[in-house]
C-alpha positions, 0 to 999 in steps of 0.5 A: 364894519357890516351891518346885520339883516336888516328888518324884515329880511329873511336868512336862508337856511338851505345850505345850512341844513345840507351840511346838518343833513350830511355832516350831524350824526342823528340826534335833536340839533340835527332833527331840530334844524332840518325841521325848519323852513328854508327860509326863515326872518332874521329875528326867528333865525336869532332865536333858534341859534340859541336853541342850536347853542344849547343844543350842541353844547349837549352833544360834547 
């Protein structure tokens, strides 16, 4: 089994907002994710995944 991020570890987001870029139709999620910084701590990429949840689920 592997472990999370551990503390203080930063995940980086710029594959992840290459495919909003390319595959989101235009939209909050969309503008939303792209607005991030490329990189970003584990704890703040935790948080925005439940915004992105809500999001998505908006968009069904």
């Amino acid at each position: 089994m592997q472990a999370g991020p551990a503390v203080g570890q930063s995940i980086n987001l710029a594959e992840f907002k290459r495919f909003a870029l390319q595959k989101l139709p235009d939209g909050p999620l969309r503008e939303d994710i792209l607005s991030q910084p490329d990189e970003i701590s584990a704890d703040e990429y935790l948080a925005d995944c439940r915004v992105w949840l809500r999001l998505a689920r908006l968009h069904r």
